[in-house]
C-alpha positions as CSV (number, residue, x, y, z in Angstrom):
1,X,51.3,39.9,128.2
2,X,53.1,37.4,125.9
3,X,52.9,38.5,122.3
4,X,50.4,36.0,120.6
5,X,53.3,34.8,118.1
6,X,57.2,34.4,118.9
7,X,59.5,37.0,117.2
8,X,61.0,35.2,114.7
9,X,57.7,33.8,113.5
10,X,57.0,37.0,112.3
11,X,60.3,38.0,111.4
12,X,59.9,34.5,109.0
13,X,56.0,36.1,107.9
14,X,57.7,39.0,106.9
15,X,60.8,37.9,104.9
16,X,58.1,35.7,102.6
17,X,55.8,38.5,102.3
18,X,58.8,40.4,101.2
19,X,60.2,38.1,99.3
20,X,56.6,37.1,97.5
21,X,55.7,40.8,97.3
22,X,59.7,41.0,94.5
23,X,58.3,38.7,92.8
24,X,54.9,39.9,91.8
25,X,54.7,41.9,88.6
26,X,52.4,44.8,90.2
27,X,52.1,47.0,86.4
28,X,50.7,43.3,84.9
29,X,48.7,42.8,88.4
30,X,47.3,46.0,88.2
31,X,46.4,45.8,84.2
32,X,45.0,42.1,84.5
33,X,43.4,42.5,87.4
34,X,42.8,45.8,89.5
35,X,41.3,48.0,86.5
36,X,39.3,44.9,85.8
37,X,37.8,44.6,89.0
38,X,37.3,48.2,89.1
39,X,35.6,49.0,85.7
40,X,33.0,45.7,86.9
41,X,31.9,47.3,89.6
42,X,31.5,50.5,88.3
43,X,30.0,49.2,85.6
44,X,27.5,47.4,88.0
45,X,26.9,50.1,90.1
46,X,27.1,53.2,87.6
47,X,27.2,52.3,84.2
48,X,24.7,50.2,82.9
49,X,25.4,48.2,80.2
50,X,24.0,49.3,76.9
51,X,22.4,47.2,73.9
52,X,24.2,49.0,70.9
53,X,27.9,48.8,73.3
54,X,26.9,45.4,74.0
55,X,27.0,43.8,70.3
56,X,30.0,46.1,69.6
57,X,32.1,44.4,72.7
58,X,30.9,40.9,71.5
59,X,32.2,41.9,68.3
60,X,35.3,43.5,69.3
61,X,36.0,40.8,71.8
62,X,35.8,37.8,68.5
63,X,37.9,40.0,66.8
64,X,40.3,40.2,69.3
65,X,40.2,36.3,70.4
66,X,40.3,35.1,67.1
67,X,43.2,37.5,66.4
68,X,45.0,35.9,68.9
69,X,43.7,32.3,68.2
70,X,44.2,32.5,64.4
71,X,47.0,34.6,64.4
72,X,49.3,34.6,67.6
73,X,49.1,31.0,68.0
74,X,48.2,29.1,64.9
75,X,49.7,31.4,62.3
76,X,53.0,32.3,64.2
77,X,53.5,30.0,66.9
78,X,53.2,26.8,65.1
79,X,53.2,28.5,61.5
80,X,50.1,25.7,60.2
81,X,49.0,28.0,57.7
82,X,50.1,31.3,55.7
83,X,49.1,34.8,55.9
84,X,49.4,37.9,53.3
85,X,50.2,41.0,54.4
86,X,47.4,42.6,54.9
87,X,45.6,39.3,57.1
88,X,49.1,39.4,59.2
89,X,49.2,43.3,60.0
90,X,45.1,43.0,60.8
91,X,46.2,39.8,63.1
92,X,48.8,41.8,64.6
93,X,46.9,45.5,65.1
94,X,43.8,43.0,66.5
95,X,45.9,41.2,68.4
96,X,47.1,43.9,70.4
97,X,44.0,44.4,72.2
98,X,44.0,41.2,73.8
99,X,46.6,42.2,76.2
100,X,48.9,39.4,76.0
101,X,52.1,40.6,75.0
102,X,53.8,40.8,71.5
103,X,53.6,38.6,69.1
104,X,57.1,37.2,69.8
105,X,56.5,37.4,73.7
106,X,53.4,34.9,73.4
107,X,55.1,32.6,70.9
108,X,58.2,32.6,73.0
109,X,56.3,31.2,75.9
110,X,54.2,28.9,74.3
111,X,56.5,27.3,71.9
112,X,58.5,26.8,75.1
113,X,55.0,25.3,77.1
114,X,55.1,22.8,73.5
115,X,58.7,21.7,74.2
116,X,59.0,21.3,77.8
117,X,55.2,21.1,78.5
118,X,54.4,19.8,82.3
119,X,58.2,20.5,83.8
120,X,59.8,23.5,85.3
121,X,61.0,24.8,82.3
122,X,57.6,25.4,81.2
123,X,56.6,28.7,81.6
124,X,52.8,27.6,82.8
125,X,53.0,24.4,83.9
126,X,49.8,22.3,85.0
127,X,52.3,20.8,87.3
128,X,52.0,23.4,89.5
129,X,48.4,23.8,90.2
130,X,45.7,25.4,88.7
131,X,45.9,28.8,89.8
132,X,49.5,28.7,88.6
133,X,48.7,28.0,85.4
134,X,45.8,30.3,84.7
135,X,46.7,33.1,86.6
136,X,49.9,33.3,88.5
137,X,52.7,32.8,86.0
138,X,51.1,36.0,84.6
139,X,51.9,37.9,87.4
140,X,54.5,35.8,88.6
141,X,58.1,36.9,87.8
142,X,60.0,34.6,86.3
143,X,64.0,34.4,85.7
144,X,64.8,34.5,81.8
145,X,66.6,31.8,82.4
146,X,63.6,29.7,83.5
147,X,61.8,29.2,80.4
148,X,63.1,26.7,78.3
149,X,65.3,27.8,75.0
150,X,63.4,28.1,71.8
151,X,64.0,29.6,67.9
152,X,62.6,32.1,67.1
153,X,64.7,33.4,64.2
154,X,61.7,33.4,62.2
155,X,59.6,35.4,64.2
156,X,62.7,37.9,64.5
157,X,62.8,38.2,60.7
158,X,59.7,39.1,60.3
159,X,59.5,42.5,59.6
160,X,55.3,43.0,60.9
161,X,56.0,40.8,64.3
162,X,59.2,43.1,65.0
163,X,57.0,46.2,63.9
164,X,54.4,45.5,66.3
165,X,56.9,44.3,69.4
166,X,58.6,47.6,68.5
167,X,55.4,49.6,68.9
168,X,53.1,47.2,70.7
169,X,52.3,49.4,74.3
170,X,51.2,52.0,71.4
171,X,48.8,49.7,69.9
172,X,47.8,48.6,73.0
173,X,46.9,51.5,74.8
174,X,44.9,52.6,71.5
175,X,43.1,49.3,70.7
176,X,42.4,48.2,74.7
177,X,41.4,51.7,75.7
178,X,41.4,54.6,73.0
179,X,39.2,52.6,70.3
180,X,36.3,50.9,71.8
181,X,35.6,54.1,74.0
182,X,35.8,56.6,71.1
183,X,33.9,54.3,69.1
184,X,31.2,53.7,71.4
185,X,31.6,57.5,72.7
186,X,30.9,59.0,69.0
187,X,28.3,56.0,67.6
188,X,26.7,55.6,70.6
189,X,26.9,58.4,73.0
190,X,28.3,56.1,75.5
191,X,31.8,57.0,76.1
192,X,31.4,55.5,79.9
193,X,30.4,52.4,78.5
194,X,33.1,52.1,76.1
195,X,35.6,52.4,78.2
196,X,33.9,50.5,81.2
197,X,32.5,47.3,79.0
198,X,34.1,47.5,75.7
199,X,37.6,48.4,76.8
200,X,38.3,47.1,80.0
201,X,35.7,44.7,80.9
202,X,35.8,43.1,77.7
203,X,39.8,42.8,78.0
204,X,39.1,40.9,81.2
205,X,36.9,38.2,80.0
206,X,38.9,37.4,76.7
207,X,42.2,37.0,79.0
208,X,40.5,35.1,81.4
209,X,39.1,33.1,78.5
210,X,42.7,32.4,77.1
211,X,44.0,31.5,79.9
212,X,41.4,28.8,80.3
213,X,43.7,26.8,77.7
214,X,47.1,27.0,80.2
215,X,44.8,25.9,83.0
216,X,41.7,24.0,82.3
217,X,42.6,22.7,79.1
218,X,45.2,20.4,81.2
219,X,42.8,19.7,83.8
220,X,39.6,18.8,82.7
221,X,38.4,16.5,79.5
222,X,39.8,13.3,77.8
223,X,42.6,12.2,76.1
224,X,41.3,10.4,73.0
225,X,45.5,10.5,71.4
226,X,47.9,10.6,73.9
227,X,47.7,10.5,77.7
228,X,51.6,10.8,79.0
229,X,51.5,14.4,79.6
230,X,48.4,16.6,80.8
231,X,46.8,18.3,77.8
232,X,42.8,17.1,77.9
233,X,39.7,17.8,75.0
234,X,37.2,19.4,76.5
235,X,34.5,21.1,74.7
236,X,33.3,23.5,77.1
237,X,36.8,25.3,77.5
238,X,36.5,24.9,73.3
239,X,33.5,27.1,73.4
240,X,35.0,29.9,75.6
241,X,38.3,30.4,73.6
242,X,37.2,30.1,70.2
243,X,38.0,26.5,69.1
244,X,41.4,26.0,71.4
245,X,39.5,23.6,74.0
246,X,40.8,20.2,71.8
247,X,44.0,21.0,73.7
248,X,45.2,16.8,73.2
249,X,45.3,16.7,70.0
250,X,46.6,19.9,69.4
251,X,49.6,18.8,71.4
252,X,50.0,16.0,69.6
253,X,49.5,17.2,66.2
254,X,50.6,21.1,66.1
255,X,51.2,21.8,63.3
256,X,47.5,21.4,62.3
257,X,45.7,24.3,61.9
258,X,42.7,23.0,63.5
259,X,41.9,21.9,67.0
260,X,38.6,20.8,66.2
261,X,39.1,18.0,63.6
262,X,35.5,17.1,63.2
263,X,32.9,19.6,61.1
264,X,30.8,19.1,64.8
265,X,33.8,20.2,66.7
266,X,33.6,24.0,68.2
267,X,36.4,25.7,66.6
268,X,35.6,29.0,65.1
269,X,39.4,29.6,64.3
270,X,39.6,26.8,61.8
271,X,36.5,27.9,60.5
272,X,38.2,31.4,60.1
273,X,41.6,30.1,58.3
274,X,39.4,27.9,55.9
275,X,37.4,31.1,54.7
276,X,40.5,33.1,54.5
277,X,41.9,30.8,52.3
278,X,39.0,30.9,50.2
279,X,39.2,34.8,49.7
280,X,42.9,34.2,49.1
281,X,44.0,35.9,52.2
282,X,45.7,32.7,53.9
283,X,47.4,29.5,51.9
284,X,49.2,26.4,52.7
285,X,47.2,25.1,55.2
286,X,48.5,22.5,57.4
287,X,46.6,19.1,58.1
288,X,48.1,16.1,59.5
289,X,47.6,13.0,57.6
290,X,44.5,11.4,58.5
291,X,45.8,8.0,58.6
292,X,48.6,9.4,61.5
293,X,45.6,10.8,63.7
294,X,44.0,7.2,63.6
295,X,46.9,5.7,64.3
296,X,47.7,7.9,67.4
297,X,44.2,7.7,68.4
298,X,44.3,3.6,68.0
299,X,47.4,3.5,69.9
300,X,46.0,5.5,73.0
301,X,42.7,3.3,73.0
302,X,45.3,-0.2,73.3
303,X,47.0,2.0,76.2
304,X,43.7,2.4,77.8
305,X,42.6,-0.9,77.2
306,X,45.5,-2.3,78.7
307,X,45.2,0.1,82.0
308,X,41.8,-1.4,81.9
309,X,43.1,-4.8,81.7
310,X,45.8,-4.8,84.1
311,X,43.3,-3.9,86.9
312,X,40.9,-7.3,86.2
313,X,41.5,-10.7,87.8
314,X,43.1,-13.2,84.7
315,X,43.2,-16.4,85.3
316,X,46.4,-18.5,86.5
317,X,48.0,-19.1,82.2
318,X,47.9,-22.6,81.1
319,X,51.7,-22.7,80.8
320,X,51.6,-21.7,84.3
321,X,49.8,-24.2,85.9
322,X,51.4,-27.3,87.4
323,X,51.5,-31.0,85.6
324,X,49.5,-33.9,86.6
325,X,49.6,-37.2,85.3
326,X,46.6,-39.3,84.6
327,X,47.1,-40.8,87.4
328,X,47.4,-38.1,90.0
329,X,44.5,-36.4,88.4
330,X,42.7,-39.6,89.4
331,X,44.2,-39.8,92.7
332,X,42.7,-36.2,94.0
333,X,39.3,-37.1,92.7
334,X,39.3,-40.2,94.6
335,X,40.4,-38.2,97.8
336,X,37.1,-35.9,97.0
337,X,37.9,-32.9,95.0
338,X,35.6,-31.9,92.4
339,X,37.7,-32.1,89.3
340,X,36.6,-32.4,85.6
341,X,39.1,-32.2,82.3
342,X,38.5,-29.6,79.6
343,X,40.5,-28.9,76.8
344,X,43.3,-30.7,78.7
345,X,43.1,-28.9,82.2
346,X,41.8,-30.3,85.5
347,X,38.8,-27.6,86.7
348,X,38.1,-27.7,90.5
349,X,34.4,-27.0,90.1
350,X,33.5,-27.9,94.1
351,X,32.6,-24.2,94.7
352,X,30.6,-23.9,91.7
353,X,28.2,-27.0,91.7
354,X,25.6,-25.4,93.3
355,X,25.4,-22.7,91.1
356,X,25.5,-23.9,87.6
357,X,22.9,-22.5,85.6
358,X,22.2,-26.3,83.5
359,X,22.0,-27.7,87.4
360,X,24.4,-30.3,89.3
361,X,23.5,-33.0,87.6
362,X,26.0,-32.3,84.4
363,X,29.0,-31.7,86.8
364,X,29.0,-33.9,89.3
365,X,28.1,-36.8,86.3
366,X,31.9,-36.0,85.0
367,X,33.5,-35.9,88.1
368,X,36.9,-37.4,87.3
369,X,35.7,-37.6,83.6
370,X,36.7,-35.7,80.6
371,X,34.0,-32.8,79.7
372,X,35.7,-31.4,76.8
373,X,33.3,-32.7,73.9
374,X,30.3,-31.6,76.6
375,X,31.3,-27.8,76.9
376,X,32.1,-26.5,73.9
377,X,29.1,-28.0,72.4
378,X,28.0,-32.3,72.3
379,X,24.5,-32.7,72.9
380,X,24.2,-29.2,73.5
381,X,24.8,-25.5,72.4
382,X,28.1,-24.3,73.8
383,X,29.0,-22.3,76.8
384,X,28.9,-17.9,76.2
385,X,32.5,-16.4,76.4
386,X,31.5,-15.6,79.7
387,X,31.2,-19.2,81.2
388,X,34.6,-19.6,79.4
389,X,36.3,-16.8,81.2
390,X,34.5,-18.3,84.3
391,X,35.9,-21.7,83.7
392,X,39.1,-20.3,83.5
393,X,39.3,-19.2,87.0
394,X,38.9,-22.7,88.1
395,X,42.0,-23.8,86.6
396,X,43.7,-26.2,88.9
397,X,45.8,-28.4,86.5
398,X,47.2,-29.4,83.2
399,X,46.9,-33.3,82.4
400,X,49.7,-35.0,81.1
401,X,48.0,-38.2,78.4
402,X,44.6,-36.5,79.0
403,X,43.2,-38.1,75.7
404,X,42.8,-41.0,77.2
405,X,40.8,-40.3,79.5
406,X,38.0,-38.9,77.1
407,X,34.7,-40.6,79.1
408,X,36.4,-42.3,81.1
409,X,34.7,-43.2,84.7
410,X,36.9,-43.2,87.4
């Protein structure tokens, strides 16, 4: 019996799955995904989920997502605002048990995602497919060499982020796992549900969450201020990672500390920095001028407008059309066509007698006649800007001495 697939089909299988199975990160598979999927179904099957261990997840999780929000991104990736001491080793501690890498890690990728957003040198790249850039440049290993060159010499003399990349699997194992379950274990007596929902469970829904701004954040939403790479505005993916969902205009303007520019605008971060500042924890925060953000928000409405433009029907341009005397004007309405001078220009309005609103009557009276003084006004009100762009489209014409033909019969 033949075997249901040649040889070196399979050998081929094989290789890739070989091949695919080097490149998978298995320890950050394993973190980001298998204990996940584990604790939920324990948790659904064997631990039920507590009121007290609820509100202290919700709260741990905020923490934790604003800690990353506020303080990975905002505070030392694009530096819009600044920290004290004891704000920047909270952010840092707090940020830990996020799961997303050291401080200089994260801001390595994502000031690299800023510079060469969209192209291979982006380390999550909408450009290659959703799943990509949620999920599988996490687990995905990637060549150093890959991601695109950026500075961080002042992340590297910083004495807190180089104290927490130096002891950052510490703080994570402790803040992630240790913490929440102790916590709940000793407040609650629900050491099962600390470690189930507020440790791992939790860390699963605030990755997935941040990872929503890689991946839907260049996917779904508008572009109100630039539109010539992917980032979008969208307020839903705003609501589930604490303000970062105005992902357009933070690409265009990052150094602003906020996302959300509007008080309306979901962004619980901003909202953060701004009351830090007033209990003098945080300073020096960065907006961009006003007047820039119009203007970049004026500029993409004219880009969109002009999209919209190109894909209408214009008219043939006056300078465009081709010159008739008098005379030859004359000549094709006595050979039949239905021409009439406005403004100048020879209008073939044969196809359009039958259905002008005032009736026939007007039209086929200035057959061969000028109609100028009659449409934009005479003896009655004149034609909408709609029967003007209509009229255009029956351009056939421009009349060379048409002034004196002003009422004349032909």
């Amino acid at each position: 019996m033949a075997a249901p697939y040649p040889m070196s089909t399979l050998s081929k299988v094989i290789r890739d799955m070989r091949a695919l199975s080097h490149r998978i990160h298995w320890i950050i598979l394993w973190f980001t995904g298998g204990i996940p999927i584990i604790a939920i179904i324990f948790g659904i099957l064997w631990v039920p989920l507590q009121s007290q261990t609820a509100i202290f997840a919700a709260m741990y999780a905020t923490c934790s997502g604003i800690s990353v929000t506020a303080g990975y991104h905002r505070l030392w990736a694009h530096r819009a605002y600044k920290a004290g001491t004891f704000l920047k080793i909270a952010l840092a501690i707090l940020g830990a048990s996020a799961g997303q890498a050291s401080i200089r890690t994260w801001c390595r990728d994502h000031r690299a995602h800023h510079r060469y957003t969209d192209t291979d040198r982006d380390p999550y790249s909408a450009q290659k497919g959703l799943f990509y850039s949620h999920y599988g440049w996490v687990v995905i290993r990637r060549k150093p060499e890959q991601t695109g060159r950026v500075d961080l010499q002042d992340l590297t003399s910083d004495p807190i982020v180089m104290w927490q990349r130096k002891y950052y699997l510490a703080l994570l194992f402790l803040t992630v796992y240790v913490f929440p379950t102790l916590f709940c274990g000793y407040k609650y007596g629900d050491f099962a549900g600390g470690f189930i929902w507020a440790s791992c469970i939790r860390l699963f829904i605030i990755q997935q969450g941040t990872f929503c701004v890689n991946s839907l954040a260049h996917w779904v939403g508008d572009q109100p201020f630039a539109s010539r790479l992917s980032p979008r505005n969208c307020w839903f993916v705003a609501l589930i990672t604490w303000g970062e969902g105005y992902h357009n205009f933070h690409h265009e303007f990052p150094i602003d500390y906020r996302n959300g520019i509007r008080w309306f605008q979901w962004d619980p971060t901003k909202w953060f920095i701004w009351l830090c500042e007033k209990v003098n924890l945080a300073s020096d925060l960065k907006r961009f001028p006003e007047n820039e953000i119009q203007k970049g928000k004026f500029q993409q409405a004219q880009r969109q407008l002009e999209l919209q433009r190109q894909e209408i029907s214009w008219a043939t341009l006056i300078n465009e059309l081709p010159i008739l005397s008098f005379d030859e004007y004359a000549e094709h309405v006595k050979n039949g066509r239905f021409l009439l001078v406005i403004d100048g220009v020879a209008h073939d309005v044969e196809d359009f007698v039958g259905r002008h609103p005032g009736g026939e009557k007007f039209l086929l009276e200035y057959i061969g006649r000028d109609a100028t003084k009659l449409f934009h006004g005479g003896t009655i009100h004149a034609h909408s800007n709609a029967a003007e762009n209509l009229l255009s489209t029956m351009r056939f014409a421009r009349i060379v001495g048409s002034d004196h033909c002003e009422e004349k019969i032909i």
